[in-house]
C-alpha positions as semicolon CSV with decimal commas, in nm:
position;residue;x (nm);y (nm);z (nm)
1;X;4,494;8,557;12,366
2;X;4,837;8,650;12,512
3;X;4,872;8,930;12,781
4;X;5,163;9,115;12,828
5;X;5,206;9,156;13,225
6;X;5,505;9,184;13,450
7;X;5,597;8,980;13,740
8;X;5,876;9,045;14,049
9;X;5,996;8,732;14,222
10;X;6,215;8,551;14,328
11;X;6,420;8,256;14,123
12;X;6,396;7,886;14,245
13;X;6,495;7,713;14,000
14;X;6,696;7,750;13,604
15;X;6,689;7,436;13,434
16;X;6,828;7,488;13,060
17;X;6,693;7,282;12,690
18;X;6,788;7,298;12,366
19;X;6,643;7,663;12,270
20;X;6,572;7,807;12,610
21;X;6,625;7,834;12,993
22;X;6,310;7,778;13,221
23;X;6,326;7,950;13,543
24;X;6,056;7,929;13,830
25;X;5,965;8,252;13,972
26;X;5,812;8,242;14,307
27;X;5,682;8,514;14,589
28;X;5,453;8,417;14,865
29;X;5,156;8,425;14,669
30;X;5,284;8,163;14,447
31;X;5,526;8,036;14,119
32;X;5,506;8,132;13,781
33;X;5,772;7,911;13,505
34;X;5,931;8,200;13,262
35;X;6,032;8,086;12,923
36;X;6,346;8,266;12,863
37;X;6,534;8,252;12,475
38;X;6,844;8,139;12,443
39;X;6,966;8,497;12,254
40;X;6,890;8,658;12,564
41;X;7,246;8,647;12,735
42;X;7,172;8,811;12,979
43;X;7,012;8,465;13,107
44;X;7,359;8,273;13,176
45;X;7,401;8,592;13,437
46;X;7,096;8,424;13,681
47;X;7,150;8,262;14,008
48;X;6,896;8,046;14,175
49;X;6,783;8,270;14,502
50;X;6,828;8,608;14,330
51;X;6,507;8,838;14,323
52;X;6,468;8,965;13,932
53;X;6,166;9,148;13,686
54;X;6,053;9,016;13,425
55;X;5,788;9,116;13,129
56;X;5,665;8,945;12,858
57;X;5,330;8,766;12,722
58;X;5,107;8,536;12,947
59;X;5,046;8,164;12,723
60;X;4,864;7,971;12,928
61;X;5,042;7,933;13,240
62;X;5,392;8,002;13,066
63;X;5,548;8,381;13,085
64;X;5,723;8,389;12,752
65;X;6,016;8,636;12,883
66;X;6,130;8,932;12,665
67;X;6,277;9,163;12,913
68;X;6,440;9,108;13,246
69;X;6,521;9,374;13,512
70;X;6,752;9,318;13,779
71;X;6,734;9,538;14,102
72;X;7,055;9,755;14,079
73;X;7,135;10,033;14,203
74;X;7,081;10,402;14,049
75;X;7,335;10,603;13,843
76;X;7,504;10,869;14,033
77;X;7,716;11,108;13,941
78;X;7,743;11,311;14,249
79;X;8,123;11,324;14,366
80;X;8,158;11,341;14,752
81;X;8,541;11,537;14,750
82;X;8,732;11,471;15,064
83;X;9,096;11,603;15,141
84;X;9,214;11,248;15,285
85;X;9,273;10,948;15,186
86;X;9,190;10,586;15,268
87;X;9,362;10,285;15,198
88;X;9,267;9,928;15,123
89;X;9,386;9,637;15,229
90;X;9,285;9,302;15,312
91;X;9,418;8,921;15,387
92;X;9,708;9,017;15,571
93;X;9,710;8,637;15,723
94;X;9,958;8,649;15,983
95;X;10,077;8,357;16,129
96;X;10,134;8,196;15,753
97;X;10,466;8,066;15,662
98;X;10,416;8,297;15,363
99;X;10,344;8,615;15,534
100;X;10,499;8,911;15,362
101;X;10,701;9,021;15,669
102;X;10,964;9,267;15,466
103;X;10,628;9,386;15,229
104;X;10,460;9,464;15,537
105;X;10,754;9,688;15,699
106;X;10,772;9,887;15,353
107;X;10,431;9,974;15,360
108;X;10,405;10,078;15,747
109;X;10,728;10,245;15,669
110;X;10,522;10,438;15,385
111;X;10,220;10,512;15,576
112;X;10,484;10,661;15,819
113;X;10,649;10,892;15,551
114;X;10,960;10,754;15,578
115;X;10,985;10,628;15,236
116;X;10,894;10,731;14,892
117;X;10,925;11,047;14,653
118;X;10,799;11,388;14,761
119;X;10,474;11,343;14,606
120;X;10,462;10,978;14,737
121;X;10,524;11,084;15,117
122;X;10,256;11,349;15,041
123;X;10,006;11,098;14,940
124;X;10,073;10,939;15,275
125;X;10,092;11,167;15,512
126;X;9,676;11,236;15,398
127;X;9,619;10,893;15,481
128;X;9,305;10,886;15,771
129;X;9,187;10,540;15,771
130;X;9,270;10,200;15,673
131;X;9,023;9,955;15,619
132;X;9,103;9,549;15,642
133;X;8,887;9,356;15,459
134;X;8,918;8,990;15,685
135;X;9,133;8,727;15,725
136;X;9,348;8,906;15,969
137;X;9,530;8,565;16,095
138;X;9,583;8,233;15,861
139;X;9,381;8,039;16,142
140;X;9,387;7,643;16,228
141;X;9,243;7,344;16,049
142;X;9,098;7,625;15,786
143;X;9,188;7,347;15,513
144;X;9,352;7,003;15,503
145;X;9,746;7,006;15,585
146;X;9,684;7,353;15,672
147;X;9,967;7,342;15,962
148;X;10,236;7,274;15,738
149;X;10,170;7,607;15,631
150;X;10,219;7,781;15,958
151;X;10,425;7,988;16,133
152;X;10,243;8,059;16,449
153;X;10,015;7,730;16,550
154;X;9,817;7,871;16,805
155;X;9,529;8,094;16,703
156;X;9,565;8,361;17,000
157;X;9,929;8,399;16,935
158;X;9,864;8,472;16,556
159;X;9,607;8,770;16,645
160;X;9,952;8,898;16,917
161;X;10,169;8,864;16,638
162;X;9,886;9,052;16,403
163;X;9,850;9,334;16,741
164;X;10,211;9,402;16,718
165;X;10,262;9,447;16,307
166;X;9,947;9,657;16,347
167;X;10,120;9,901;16,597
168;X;10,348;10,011;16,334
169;X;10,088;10,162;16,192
170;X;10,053;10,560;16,318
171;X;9,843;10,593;16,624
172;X;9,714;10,891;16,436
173;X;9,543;10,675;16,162
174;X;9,225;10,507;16,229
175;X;9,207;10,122;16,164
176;X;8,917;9,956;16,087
177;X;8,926;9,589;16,058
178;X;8,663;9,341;15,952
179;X;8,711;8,972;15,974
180;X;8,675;8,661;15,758
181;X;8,642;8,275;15,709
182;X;9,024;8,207;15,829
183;X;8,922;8,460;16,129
184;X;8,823;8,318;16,511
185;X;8,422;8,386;16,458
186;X;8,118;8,215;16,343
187;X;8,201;8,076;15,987
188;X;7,843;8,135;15,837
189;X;7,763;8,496;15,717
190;X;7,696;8,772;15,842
191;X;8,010;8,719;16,083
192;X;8,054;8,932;16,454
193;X;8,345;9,121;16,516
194;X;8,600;8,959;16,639
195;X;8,574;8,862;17,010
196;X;8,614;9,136;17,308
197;X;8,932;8,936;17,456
198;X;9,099;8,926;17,096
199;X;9,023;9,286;16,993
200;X;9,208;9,392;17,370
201;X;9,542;9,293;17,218
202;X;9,518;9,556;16,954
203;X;9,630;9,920;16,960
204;X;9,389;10,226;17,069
205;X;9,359;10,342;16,682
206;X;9,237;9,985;16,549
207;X;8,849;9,950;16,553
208;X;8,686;9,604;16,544
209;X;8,328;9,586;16,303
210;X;8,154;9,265;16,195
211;X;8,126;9,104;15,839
212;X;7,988;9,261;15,661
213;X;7,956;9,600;15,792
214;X;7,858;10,002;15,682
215;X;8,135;10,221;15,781
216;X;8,100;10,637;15,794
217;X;8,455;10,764;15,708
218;X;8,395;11,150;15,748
219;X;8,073;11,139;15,545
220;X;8,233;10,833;15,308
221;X;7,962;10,544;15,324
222;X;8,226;10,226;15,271
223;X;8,075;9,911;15,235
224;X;8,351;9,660;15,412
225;X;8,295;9,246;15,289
226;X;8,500;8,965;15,318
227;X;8,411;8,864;14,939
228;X;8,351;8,470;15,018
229;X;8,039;8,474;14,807
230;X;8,320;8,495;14,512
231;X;8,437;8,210;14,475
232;X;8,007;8,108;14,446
233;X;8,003;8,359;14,163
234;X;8,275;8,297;13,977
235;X;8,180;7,936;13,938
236;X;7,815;8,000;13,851
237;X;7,881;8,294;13,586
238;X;8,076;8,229;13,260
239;X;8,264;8,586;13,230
240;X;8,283;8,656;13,583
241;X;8,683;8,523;13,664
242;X;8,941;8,566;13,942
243;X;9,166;8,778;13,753
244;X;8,953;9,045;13,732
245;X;8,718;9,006;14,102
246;X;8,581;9,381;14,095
247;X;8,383;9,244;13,827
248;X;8,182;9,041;14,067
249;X;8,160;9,347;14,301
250;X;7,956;9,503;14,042
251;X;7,696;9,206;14,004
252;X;7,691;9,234;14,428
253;X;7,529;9,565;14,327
254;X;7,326;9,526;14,046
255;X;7,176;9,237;14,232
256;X;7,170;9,456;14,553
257;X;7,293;9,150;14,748
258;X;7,658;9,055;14,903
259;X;7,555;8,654;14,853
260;X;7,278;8,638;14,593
261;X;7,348;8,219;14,532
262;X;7,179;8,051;14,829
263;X;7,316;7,728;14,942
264;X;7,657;7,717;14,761
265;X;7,991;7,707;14,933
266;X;7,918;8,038;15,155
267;X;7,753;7,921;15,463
268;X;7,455;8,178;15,524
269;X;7,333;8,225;15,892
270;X;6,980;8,161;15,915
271;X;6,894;8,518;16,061
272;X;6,523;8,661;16,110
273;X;6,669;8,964;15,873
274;X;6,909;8,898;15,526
275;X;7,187;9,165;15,652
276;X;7,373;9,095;15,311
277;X;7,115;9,283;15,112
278;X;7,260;9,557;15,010
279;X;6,983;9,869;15,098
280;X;7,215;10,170;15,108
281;X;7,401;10,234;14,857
282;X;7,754;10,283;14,932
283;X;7,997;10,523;14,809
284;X;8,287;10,243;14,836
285;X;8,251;9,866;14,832
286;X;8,489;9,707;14,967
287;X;8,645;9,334;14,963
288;X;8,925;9,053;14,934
289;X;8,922;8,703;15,019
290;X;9,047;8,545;14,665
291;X;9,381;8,746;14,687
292;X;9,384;8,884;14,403
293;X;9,357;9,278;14,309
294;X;9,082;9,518;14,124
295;X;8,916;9,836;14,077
296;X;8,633;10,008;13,908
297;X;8,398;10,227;13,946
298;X;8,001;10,118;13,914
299;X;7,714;10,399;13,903
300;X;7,951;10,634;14,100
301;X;8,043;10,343;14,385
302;X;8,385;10,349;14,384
303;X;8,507;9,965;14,373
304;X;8,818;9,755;14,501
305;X;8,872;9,439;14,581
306;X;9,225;9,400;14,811
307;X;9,520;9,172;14,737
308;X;9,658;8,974;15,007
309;X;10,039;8,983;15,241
310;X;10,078;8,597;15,190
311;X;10,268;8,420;14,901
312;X;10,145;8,161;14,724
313;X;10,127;7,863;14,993
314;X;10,131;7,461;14,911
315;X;9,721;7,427;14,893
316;X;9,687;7,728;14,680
317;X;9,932;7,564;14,429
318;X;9,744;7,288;14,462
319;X;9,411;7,417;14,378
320;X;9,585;7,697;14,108
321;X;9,517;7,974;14,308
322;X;9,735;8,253;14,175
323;X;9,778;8,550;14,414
324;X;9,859;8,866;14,309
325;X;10,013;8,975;14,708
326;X;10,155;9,304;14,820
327;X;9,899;9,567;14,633
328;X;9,753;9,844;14,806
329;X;9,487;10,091;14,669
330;X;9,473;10,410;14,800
331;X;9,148;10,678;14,731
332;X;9,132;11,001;14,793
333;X;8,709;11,033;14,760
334;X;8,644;11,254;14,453
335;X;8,994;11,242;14,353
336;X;9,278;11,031;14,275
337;X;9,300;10,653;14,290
338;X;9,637;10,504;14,335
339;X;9,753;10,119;14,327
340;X;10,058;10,095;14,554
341;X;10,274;9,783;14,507
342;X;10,472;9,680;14,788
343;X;10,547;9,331;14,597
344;X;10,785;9,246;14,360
345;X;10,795;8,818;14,316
């Protein structure tokens, strides 16, 4: 007799044949193997590590899967309305022989209300924060040849050079900046804040949080991540692709986890606690790292995934990395969103 039962665990292993995918469940009382259909697509959208449900009928010591239930987060249609705005960016890489230097002075110029229509220099002046999503500097020895691709060699003089574009910023706008894997910290996740004799050389208005990190805006719950976990999840899911990378913000939150693949090429600090499980749920999610540009909304959580200030350098040609630089989303919470771009290659 079959018994229809339902099981929570965590995946350790997907190995696919001809008419189905067997995946190992496990949880510290055990492991259970769950016979999964190919027609299920769902399926293809599993990564070892990831904690799912599952129902279906008890055969022997098979669970013949007909339902599976990912942890997600809940629909929510309550708007928090704000009267300012916040803008996005992320991947500014300064120090690059590609850095967007004239890009850079439009948009400070902007966020000064010196340029634009009325309604533009409007939009502006309600700017409050502006959150950076990592790689504030290009770094050294990040990748092979990478010095060819510099500017500024030496790692402390590319965060000075980063301290003085970020003082064109108004004092009166709050900067909150977030680093990532081309940064001057720990490469494995979750990364510190950048260090206390680095974050001197910036202005009073820029604030310094680690990788990932929950920031309160005025009540606005942003979610700030680097988004190196991409890259793990673009490879591992067939429809997720770099074109459209809010896409993959969305799986972050219906698996409730900023690096569900364990093991891949995101280097994971072994930590008593997992801080990149994602247990509040955020009114804004926020990331960049693959330079290119999306938005969405998911369940009410407000998506976007910042572009980059660099052109496309030598490795990323290399490797077809196609940037999309110079875009900047601006949200006014409960209102308008607005894709800026300062880039025209």
């Amino acid at each position: 007799n079959s018994e229809n039962i339902s099981v929570i665990g965590m995946i350790s292993s997907i190995r696919e044949s001809k008419n189905c995918y067997f995946i190992e469940l496990e949880d510290p009382t055990g492991r259970i193997t769950c016979v999964v259909s190919k027609t299920m697509k769902v399926v293809e959208e599993l990564v070892c590590d990831e904690v799912i449900g599952v129902t279906g009928k008890l055969r022997g010591r098979n669970l013949f899967v007909d339902r599976i239930y990912f942890p997600d987060i809940p629909s929510n249609d309550k708007k928090i309305k704000k009267d300012f705005a916040i803008a996005f960016i992320s991947d500014t890489h300064f120090g690059s022989r590609e850095f967007l230097k004239k890009e850079w002075k439009v948009f400070t110029k902007w966020l000064n209300c010196e340029l634009g229509n009325k309604k533009s220099r409007e939009l502006a002046s309600t700017v409050k924060y502006v959150v950076v999503a990592g790689d504030i500097v290009d770094g050294v020895g990040v990748y092979p040849g990478q010095e060819r691709d510099l500017e500024v060699v030496d790692i402390y003089e590319q965060y000075e050079l980063a301290a003085s574009f970020f003082e064109e910023i108004p004092s009166k706008i709050k900067v909150i900046i977030s680093p990532g894997n081309h940064d001057a910290v720990r490469q494995a996740e979750p990364q510190p804040a950048l260090p206390k004799e680095i974050q001197e050389l910036f202005p009073k208005n820029v604030h310094h949080v680690g990788n990932p990190s929950y920031i309160d805006l005025d009540g606005v719950k942003v979610l700030v991540y680097h988004g190196r976990s991409i890259d793990d999840m673009v490879m591992k899911i067939p429809r997720l692709k770099y074109e459209e990378p809010h896409k993959v913000l969305e799986e972050f939150l219906r698996k409730r986890h900023l690096c569900p693949l364990y093991g891949a090429r995101t280097p994971i600090a072994p930590e008593r606690e997992d801080y990149l499980v994602i247990e509040d749920i955020p009114d804004v999610l926020h990331c960049g790292h693959v330079h290119t540009y999306g938005t969405g909304f998911y369940r009410g959580v407000f998506l976007v995934n910042s572009s980059t200030w660099q052109e496309q350098t030598e490795f990323q040609k290399k490797i077809n990395l196609n940037p999309m630089p110079g875009n900047v989303t601006v949200y006014v919470p409960g209102g308008e969103v607005v894709r800026l771009r300062f880039y025209g290659g």
